[in-house]
C-alpha positions as CSV (number, residue, x, y, z in Angstrom):
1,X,-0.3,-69.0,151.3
2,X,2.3,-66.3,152.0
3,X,2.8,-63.8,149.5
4,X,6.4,-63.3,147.3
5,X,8.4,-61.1,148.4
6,X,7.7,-59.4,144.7
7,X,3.9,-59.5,145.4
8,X,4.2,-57.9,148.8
9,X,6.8,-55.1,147.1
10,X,4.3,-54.1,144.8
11,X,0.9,-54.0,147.0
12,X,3.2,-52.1,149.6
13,X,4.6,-49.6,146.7
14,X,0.7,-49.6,145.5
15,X,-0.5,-48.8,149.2
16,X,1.6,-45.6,149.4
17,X,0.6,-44.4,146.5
18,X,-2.8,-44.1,147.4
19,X,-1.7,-42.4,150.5
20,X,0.1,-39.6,149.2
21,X,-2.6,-39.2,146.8
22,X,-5.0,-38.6,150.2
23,X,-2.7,-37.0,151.9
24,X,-2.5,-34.1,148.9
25,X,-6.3,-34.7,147.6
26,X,-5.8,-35.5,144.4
27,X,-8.8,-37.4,143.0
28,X,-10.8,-34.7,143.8
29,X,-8.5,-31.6,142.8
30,X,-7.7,-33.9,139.2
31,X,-11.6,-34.8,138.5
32,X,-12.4,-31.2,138.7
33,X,-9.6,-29.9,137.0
34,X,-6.8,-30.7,134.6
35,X,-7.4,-34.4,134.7
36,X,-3.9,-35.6,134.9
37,X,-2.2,-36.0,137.9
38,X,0.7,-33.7,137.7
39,X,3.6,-35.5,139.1
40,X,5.8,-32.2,139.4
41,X,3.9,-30.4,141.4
42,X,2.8,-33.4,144.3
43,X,6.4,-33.8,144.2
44,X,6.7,-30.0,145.1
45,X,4.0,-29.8,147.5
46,X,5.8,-32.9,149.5
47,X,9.1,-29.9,149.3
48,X,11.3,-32.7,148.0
49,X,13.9,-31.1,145.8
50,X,13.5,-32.1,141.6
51,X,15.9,-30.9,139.0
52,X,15.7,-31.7,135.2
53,X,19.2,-31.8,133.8
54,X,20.6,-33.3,130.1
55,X,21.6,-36.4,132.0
56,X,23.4,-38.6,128.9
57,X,23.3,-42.1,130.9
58,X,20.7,-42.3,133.1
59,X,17.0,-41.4,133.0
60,X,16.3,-39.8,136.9
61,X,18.4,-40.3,139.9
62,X,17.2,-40.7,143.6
63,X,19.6,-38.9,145.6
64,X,19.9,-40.9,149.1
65,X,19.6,-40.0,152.4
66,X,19.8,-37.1,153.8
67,X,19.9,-35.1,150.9
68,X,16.6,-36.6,149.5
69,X,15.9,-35.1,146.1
70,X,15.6,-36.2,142.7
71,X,17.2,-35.6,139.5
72,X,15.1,-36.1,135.8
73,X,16.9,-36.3,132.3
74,X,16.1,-33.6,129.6
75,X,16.7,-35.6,127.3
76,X,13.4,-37.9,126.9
77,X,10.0,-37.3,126.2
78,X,6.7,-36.1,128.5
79,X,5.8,-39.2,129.2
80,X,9.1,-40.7,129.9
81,X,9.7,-37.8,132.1
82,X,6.4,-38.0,134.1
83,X,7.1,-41.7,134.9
84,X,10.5,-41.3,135.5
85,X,9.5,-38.7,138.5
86,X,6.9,-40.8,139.7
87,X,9.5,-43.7,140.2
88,X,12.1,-41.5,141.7
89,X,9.1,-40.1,144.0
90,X,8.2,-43.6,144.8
91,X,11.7,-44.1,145.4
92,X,11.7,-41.0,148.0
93,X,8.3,-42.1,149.4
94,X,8.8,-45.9,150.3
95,X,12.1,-44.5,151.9
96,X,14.6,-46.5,149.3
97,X,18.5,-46.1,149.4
98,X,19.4,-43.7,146.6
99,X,19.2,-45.3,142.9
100,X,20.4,-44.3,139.4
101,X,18.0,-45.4,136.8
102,X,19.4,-46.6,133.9
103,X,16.4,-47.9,132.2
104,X,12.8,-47.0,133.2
105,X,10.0,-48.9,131.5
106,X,6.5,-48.5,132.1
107,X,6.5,-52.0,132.8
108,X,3.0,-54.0,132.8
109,X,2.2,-56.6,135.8
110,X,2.8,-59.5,133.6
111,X,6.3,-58.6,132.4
112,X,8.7,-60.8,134.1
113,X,10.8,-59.0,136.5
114,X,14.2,-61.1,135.6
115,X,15.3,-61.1,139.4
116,X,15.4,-57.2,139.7
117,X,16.0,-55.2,142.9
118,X,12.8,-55.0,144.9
119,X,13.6,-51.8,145.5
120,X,13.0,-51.0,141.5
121,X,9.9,-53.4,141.2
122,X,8.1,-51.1,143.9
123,X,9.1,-47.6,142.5
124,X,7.8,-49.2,139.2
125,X,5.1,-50.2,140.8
126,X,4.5,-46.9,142.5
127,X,4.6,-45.0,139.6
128,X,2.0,-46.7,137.6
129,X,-0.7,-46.3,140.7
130,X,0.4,-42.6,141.5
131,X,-0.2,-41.7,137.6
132,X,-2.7,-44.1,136.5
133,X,-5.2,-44.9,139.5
134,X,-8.4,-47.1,139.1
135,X,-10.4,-43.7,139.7
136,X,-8.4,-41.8,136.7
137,X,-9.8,-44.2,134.5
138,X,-13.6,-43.7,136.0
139,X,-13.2,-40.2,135.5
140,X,-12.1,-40.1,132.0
141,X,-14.6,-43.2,130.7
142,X,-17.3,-41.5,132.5
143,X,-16.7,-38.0,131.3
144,X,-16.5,-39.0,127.4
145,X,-19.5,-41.1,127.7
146,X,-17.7,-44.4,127.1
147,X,-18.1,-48.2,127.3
148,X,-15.9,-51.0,127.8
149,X,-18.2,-53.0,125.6
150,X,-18.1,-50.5,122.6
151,X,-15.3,-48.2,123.7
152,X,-12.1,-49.4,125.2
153,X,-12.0,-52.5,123.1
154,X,-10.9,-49.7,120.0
155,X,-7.2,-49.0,120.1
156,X,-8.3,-44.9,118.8
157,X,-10.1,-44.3,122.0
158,X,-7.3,-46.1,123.9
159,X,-4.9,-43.5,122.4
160,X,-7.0,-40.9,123.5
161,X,-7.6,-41.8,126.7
162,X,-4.0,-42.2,127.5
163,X,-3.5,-38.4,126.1
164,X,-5.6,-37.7,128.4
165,X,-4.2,-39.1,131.6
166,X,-1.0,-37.9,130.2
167,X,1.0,-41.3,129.8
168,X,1.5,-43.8,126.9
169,X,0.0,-45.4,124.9
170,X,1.3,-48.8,126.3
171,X,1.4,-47.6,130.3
172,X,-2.6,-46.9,129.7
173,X,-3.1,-50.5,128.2
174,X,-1.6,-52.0,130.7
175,X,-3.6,-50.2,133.8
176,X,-6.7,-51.4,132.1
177,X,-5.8,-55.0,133.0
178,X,-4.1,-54.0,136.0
179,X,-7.4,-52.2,137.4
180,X,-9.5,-55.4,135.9
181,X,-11.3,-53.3,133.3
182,X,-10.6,-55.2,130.4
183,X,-8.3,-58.8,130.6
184,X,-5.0,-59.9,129.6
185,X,-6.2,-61.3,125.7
186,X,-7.9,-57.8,124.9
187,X,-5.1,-55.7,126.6
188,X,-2.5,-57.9,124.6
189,X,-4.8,-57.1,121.2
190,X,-4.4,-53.5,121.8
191,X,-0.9,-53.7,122.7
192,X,-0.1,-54.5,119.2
193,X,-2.0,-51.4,117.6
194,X,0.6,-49.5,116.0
195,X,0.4,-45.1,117.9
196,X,1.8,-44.1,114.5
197,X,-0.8,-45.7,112.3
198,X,-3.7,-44.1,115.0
199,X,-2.1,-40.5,114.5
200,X,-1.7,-40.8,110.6
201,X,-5.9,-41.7,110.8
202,X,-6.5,-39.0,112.8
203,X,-4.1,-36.6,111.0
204,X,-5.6,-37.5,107.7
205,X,-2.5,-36.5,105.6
206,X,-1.3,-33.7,107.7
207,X,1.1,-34.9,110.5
208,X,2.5,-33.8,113.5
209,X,5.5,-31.5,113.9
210,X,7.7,-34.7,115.1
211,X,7.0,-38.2,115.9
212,X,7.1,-38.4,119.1
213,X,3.7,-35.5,119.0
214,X,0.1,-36.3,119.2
215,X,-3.0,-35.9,117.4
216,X,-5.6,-35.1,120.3
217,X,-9.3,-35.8,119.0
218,X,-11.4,-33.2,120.8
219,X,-15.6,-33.5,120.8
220,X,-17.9,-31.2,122.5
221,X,-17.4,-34.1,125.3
222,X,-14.3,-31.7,125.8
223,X,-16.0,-28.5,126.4
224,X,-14.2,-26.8,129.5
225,X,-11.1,-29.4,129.5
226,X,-7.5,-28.4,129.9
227,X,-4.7,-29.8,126.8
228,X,-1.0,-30.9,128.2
229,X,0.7,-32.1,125.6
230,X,3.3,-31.2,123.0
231,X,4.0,-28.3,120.8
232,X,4.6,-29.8,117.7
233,X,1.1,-32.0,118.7
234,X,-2.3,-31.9,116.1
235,X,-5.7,-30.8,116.8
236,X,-8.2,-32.3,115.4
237,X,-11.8,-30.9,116.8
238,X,-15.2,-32.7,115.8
239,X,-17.9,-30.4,117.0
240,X,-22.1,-30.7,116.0
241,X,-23.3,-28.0,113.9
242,X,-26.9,-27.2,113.4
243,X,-26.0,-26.1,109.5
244,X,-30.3,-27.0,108.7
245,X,-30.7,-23.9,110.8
246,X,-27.8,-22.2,109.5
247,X,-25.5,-22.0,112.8
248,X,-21.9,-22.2,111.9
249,X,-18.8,-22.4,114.5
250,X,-16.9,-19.6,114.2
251,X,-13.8,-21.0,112.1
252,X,-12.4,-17.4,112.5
253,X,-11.6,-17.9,116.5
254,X,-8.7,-20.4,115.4
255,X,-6.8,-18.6,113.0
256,X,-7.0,-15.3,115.5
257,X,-5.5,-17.4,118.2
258,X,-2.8,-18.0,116.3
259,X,-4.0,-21.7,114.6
260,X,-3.1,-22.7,111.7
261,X,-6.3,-24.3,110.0
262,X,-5.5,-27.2,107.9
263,X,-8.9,-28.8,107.4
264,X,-12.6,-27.6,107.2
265,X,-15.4,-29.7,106.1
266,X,-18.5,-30.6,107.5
267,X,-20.2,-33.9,107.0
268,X,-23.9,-35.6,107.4
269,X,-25.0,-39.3,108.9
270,X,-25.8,-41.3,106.4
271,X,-26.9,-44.0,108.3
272,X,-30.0,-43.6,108.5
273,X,-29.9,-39.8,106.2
274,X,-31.9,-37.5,107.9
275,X,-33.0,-34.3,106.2
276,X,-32.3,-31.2,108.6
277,X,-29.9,-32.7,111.2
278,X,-26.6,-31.7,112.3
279,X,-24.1,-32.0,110.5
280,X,-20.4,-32.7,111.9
281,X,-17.8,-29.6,111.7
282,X,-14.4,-31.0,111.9
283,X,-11.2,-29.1,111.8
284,X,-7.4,-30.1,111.7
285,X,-5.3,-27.4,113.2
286,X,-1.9,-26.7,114.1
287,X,-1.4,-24.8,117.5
288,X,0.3,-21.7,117.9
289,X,4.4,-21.3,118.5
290,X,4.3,-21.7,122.5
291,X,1.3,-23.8,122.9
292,X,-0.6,-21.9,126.0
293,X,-3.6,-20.3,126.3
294,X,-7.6,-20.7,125.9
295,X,-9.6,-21.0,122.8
296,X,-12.9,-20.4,122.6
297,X,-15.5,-21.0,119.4
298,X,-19.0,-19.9,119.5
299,X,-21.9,-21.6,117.3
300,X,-23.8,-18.5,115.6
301,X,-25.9,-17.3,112.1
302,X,-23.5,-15.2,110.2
303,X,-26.4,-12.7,110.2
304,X,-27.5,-12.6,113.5
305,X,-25.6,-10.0,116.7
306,X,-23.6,-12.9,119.0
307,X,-25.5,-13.8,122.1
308,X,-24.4,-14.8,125.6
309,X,-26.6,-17.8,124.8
310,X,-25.0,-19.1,121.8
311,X,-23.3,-22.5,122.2
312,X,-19.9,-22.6,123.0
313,X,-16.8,-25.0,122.6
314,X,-14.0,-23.5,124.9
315,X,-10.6,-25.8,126.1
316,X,-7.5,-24.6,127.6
317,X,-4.2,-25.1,126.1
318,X,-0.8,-26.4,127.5
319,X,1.5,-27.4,125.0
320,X,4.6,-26.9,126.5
321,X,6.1,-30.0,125.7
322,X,9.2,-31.6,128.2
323,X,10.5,-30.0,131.0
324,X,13.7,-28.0,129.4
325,X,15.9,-27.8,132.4
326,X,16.7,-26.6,136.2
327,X,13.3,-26.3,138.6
328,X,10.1,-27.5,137.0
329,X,7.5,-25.3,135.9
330,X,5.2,-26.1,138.9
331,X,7.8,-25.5,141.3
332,X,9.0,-22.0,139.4
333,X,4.8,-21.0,139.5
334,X,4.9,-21.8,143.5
335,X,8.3,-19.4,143.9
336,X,6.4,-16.6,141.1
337,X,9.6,-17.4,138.7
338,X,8.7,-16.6,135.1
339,X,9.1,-18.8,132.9
């Protein structure tokens, strides 16, 4: 049976997505780095021209041929931005005629596509395999340690898996039935899990510095990882402390980087209570004005000189938040442009 001419707009759109992320090594460059794939810079290694402007109609333009560059609102979110260049890369990539997007939606593979351009189902359909690959998903389930049976199923670890991957909430549901890890019945259960209600959880009652920011819940699973996210985003870090033996993390490393600490308590399994093990430090903190930088807390007895050998929770911060305006960052690092 021949495929739709939908059908074969997509596999080709999905095709080229995996070549591009070949031809610049990606899997292997994201799964030992940042893990994200950051859109911005592929599209500045390809050289294909990107500017972010305040655009008040549309949400990207692809400029058509033979100029060949792409144009990103300022006025949306991370995430929206992200996608938006992913589409207008497709766009570029699968050799389109120019396009002003109106309306980008990280549509699912179920959504019905209402008789739209084919040129618009494939850019959509590039974007979501260029930011969201099958092997993104590995990565991220394998480094936390979780399972689809007792993991993914939760809409909390949805949440922060899709922080982590550096898309939405509902773009990362959707890839898990698009890749086949979970099906459409459990994908459509954590559709309707309310983001808001997963940050307040997390939060407790301190919120973020907007709505649109996140809570991220770090664990020692986190230990060397790099943080893209928001400013005005929460951190919430749940770290094992040996308190029997009287280790504590060093609380003090927060507030000299510049965090504000809003919670400190430690807590004990009771399920089953056992006398002398870890307990569970965790800490609610606001970043620092700018967002960058490393932090790194050591495990140590108060009374005791700090060894090289003393456990250590380190991540890297970059909570810069949307792309503001003109070249994006990547492309001003390449050209040595402060920002």
């Amino acid at each position: 049976m021949a495929r739709s001419p939908i059908a074969t707009a997509r596999l080709d759109a999905v095709a080229a997505a995996k070549r591009v992320h070949d031809e610049l090594g990606l899997q292997s460059r994201v799964t030992q780095g940042e893990g994200l794939i950051d859109v911005f810079e592929a599209i500045a290694e390809l050289d294909i021209p990107l500017v972010f402007k305040p655009l008040d109609t549309a949400l990207g333009l692809c400029l058509p041929a033979p100029l060949r560059g792409i144009i990103v609102t300022t006025r949306r979110g991370l995430h929206i931005q992200r996608f938006t260049a992913a589409h207008e890369l497709g766009h570029v990539v699968l050799n389109h005629r120019g396009s002003v997007d109106l309306d980008i939606l990280e549509r699912g593979p179920l959504v019905p596509t209402g008789g739209r351009d084919l040129q618009e189902v494939a850019a959509d359909a590039f974007a979501a395999e260029f930011l969201l690959p099958r092997w993104l998903y590995r990565h991220h389930i394998q480094s936390q340690g979780w399972t689809v049976a007792r993991h993914l199923r939760n809409p909390d670890i949805v949440y922060q898996l899709s922080l982590r991957m550096g898309a939405s909430y509902e773009a990362t549901c959707w890839g898990l039935f698009s890749h086949q890890i979970l099906p459409q019945g459990e994908v459509d259960q954590l559709r309707k899990a309310q983001v808001a209600r997963l940050k307040a959880t997390l939060g407790e009652e301190f919120k973020p510095g907007n709505s649109w920011a996140d809570v991220w819940r770090l664990t020692g699973k986190d230990d060397g990882a790099k943080i893209v996210g928001n400013p005005d985003d929460l951190i919430r870090i749940e770290l094992s402390e040996a308190a029997g033996s009287g280790y504590q993390w060093q609380v003090d490393a927060l507030r000299k980087a510049g965090y504000e600490v809003l919670s400190d308590r430690s807590s004990f399994s009771r399920d089953p209570l056992l006398y002398g093990a870890p307990s569970v430090r965790t800490l609610i903190a606001r970043p620092p004005a700018g967002g960058t930088g490393s932090l790194t807390m050591r495990e140590i007895q108060p009374w005791n000189p700090e060894t090289a050998d003393d456990p250590a929770f380190s991540v890297a911060l970059s909570l810069q938040g949307p792309e503001t305006g003109g070249l994006s960052r990547a492309k001003r690092r390449r050209l040595g442009i402060r920002s």
